[in-house]
C-alpha positions as CSV (number, residue, x, y, z in Angstrom):
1,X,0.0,0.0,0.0
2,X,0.9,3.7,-0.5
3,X,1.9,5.4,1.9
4,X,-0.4,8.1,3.2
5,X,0.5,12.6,4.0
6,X,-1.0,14.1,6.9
7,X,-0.1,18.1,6.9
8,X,-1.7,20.9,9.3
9,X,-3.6,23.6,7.4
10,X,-0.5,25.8,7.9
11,X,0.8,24.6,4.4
12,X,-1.5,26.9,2.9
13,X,-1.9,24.6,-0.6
14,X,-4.9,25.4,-2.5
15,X,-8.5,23.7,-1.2
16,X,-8.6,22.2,-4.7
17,X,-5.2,20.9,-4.6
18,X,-5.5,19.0,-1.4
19,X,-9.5,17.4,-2.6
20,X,-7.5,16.2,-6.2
21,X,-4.7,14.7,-4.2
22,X,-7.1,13.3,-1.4
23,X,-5.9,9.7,-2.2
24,X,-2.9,10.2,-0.8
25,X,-3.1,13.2,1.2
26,X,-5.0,14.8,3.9
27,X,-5.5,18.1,6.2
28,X,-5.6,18.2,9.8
29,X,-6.9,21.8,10.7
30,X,-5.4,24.3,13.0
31,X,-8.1,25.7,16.0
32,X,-9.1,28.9,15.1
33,X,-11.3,31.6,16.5
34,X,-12.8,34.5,14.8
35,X,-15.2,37.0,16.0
36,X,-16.6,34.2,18.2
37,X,-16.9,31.7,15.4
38,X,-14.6,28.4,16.4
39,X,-13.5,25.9,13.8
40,X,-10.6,24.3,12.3
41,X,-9.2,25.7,9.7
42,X,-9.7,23.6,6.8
43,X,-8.3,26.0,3.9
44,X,-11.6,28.2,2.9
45,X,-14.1,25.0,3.2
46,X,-15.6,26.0,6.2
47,X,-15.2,29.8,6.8
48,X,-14.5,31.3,3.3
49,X,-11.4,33.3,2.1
50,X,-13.6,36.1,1.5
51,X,-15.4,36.1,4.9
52,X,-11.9,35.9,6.5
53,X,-10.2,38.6,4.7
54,X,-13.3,40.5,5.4
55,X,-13.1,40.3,8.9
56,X,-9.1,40.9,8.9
57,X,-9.9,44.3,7.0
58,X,-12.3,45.4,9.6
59,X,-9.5,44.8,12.2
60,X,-10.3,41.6,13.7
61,X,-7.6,39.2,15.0
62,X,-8.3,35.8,15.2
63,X,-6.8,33.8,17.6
64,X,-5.4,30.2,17.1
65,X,-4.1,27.1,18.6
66,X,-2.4,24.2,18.7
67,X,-3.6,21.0,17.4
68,X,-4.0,18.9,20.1
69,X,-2.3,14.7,20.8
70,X,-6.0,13.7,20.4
71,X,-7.3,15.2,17.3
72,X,-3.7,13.3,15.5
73,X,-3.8,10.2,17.3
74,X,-7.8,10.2,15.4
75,X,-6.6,11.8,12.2
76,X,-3.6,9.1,11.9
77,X,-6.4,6.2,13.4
78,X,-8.2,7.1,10.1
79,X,-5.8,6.5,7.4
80,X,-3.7,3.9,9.3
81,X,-6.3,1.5,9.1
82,X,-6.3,1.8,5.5
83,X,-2.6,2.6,4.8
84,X,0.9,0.6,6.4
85,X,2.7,3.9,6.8
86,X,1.7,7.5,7.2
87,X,3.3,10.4,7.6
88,X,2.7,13.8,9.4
89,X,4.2,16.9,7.5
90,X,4.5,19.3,10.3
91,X,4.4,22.7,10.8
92,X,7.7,24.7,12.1
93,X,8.6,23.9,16.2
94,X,9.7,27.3,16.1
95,X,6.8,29.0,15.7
96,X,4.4,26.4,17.7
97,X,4.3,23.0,19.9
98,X,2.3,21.3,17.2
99,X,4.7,19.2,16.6
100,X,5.3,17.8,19.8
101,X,1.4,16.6,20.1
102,X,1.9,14.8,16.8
103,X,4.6,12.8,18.4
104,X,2.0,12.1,21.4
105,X,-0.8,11.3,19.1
106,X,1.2,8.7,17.0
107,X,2.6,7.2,20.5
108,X,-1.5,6.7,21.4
109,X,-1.8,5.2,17.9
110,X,1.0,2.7,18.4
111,X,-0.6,1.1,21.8
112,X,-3.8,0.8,20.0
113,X,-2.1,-0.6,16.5
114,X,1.6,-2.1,17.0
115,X,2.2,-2.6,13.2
116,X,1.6,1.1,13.2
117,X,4.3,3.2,11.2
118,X,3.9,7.0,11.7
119,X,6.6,9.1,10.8
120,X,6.2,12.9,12.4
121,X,8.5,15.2,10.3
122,X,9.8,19.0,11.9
123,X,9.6,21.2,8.9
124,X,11.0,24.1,10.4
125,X,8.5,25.3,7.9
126,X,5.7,27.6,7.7
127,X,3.0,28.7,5.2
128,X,3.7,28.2,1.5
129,X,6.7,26.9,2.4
130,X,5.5,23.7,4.2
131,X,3.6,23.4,1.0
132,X,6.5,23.3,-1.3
133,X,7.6,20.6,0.8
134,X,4.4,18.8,1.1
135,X,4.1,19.2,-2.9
136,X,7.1,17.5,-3.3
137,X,6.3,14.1,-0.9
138,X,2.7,13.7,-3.1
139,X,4.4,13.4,-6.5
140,X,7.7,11.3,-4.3
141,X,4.2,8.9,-3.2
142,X,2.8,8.9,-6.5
143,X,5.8,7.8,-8.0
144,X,5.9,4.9,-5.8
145,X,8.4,6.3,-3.2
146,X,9.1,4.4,0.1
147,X,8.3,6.4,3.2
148,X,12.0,5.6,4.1
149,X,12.8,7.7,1.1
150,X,10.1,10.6,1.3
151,X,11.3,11.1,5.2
152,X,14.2,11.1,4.3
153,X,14.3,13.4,1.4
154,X,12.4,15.9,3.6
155,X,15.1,15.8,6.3
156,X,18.0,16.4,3.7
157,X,16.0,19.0,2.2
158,X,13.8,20.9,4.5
159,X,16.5,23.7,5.4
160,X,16.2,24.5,1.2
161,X,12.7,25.7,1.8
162,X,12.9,29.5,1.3
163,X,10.0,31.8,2.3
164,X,10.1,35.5,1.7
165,X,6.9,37.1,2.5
166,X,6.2,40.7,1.6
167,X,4.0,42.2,3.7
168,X,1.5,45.0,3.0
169,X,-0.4,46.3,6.2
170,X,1.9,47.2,9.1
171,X,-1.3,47.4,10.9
172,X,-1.9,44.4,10.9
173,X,1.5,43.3,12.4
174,X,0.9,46.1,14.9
175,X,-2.3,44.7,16.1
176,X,-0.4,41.2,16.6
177,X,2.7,42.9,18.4
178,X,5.0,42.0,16.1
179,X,5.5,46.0,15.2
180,X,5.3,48.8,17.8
181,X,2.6,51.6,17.3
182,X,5.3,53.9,16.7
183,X,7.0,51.6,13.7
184,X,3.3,50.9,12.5
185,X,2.4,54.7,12.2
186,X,5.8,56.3,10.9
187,X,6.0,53.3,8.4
188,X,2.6,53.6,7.1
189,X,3.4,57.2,6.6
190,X,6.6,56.6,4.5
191,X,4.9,53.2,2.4
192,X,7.5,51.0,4.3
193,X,7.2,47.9,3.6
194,X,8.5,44.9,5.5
195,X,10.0,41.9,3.7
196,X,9.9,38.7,6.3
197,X,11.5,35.1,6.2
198,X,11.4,32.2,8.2
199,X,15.1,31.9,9.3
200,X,17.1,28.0,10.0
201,X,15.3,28.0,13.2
202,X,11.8,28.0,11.7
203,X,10.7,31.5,13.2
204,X,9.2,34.4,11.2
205,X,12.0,37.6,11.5
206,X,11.8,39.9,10.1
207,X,14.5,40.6,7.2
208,X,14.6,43.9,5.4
209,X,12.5,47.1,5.0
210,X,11.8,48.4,1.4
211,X,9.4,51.7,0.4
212,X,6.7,51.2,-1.9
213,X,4.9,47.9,-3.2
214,X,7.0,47.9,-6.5
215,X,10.3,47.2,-4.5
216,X,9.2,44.5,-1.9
217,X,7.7,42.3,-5.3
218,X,11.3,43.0,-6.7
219,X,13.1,41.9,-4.0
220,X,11.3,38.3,-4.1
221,X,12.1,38.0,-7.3
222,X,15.5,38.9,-7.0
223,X,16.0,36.3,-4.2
224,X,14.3,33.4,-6.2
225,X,17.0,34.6,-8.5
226,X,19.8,34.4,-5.9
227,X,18.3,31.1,-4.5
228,X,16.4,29.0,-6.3
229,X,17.7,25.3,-7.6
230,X,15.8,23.1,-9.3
231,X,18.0,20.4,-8.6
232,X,16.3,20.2,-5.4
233,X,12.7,20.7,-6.6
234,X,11.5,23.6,-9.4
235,X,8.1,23.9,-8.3
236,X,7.2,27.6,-6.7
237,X,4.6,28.6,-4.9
238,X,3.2,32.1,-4.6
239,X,0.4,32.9,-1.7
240,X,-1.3,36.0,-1.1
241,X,-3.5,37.4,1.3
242,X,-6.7,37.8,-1.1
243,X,-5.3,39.7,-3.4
244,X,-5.1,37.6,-7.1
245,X,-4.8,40.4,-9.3
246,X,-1.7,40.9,-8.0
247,X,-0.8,37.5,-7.7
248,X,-1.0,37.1,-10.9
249,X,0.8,40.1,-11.9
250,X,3.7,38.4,-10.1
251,X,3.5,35.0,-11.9
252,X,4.0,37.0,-15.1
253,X,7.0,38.3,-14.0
254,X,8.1,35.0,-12.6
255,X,7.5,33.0,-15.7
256,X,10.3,34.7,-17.4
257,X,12.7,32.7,-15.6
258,X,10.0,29.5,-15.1
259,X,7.9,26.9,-17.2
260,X,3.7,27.5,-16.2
261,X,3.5,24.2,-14.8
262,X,6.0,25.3,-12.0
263,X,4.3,28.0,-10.4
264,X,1.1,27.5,-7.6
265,X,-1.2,30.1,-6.5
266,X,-2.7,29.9,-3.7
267,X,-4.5,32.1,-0.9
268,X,-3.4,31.7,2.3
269,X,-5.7,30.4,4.7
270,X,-6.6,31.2,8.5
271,X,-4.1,30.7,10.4
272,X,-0.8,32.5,8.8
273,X,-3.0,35.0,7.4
274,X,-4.2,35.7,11.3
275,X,-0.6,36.5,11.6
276,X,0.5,38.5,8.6
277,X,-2.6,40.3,7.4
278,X,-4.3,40.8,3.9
279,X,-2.5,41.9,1.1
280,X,0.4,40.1,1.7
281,X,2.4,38.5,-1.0
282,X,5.0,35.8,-0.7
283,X,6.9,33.2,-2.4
284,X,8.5,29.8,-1.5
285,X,10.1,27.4,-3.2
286,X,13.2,25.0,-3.1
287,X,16.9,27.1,-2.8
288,X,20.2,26.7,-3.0
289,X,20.1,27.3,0.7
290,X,17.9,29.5,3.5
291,X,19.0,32.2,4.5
292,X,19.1,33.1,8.6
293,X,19.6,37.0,8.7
């Protein structure tokens, strides 16, 4: 039998993505709560895209949480049965404990099933670029790879996931303290606009400060210039907090260096975008190596 992906709604891969792919691969949502609405965040299925963005433009913060050892120990119950090995795709243990109730849940799995074999993965990866990663295991299953050999590409490879996430609303990272008031206001007023990674630790820093919207877009594509190998994998992915057009605009540019069939979009889903606001745009993909600044 095949073996069988489990990844938290943190990848941020496309709704339709996931249901085309659901042979082999599966979402286990993040808590999240939003104006007094609770539910898991299951990539726009449940609470729309539009709805959400709506409510982050209004200057609501949704809160989020952890995925708890019993919600995994059920989600890897269901495809265990059905599969001899699966394998949880995890979201970065530097930005949450996730990862450490995976571990518990398969533990709970084993006592109940012996023959059992879960594999729990440490990204150190967040957002789009958990999905590159996650992108690449499908088509490593689908080509009839061992789960020996998808963990242990993902091991060897995981510090090449680059993110670099242009962000558009310094409100919105003041409202979730990760800007001061006085940054927020003073770099509204100049269009500053801040250009974040997730460094080798698998934390969100931030990494430079351009002015204007034209300048952050051309710094990603100057780092995909700097960075990107498709010896390790030439798929990109570009996420943006509900705003295609410009999306779009960006793929254009992008597919002067790239074939069509390389390049994602997608819309990132509750919980990143609880953390980095609308109108962000980002891209990730597979690099010569990550930079830590």
């Amino acid at each position: 039998m095949k073996t069988f992906i489990v990844v938290d709604s943190c990848c941020d891969l496309p709704l339709s993505y996931v249901e085309s792919n659901k042979d082999v691969l599966d979402i286990i949502g993040m808590p999240v709560n939003i104006d007094g609405f609770e539910y898991y965040d299951d990539l726009g299925k449940t609470f729309t895209h539009e709805a959400l963005y709506g409510k982050l433009k209004e200057g609501i913060l949704p809160s989020t949480a952890q995925i708890n050892a019993y919600r995994f120990a059920e989600k890897f119950k269901e495809h265990i049965k059905d599969h001899d090995t699966v394998i949880y795709i995890g979201f970065s243990s530097g930005l949450s404990g996730t990862i450490n109730n995976a571990r518990q849940g398969a533990d709970l799995v084993k006592e109940e099933y012996p023959h059992a074999d879960i594999r729990v993965v440490d990204t150190v990866s967040a957002s789009i670029g958990l999905g590159v990663l996650t992108v690449k295991a499908v088509d490593m299953v689908r080509s009839g790879a061992s789960i020996d050999e998808v963990e242990s590409w993902l091991e060897d490879n995981k510090m090449k996931a680059n993110h670099w996430f242009a962000v558009d609303d310094l409100h919105h990272l003041k409202n979730g303290g990760r800007v001061s008031p006085a940054e927020a206001a003073v770099g509204t007023l100049l269009n500053i606009k801040p250009i974040l990674i997730v460094n080798r630790q698998g934390v969100l820093k931030p990494y430079a400060k351009v002015k204007g919207r034209k300048k952050s877009i051309k710094l990603l594509i100057d780092k995909y210039k700097e960075h990107f190998s498709g010896h390790a994998y030439d798929k990109l992915i570009i996420g943006h907090g509900h705003v295609e057009d410009e999306a779009i605009k960006l793929k254009k540019q992008l597919l002067e260096h790239m074939e069509e069939e390389q390049i994602i979009i997608s819309e990132l889903s509750a919980t990143i975008a609880s953390h980095v606001g609308p109108g962000m745009l980002a891209i990730a993909f597979m690099g010569n190596t990550r930079e830590d600044k």
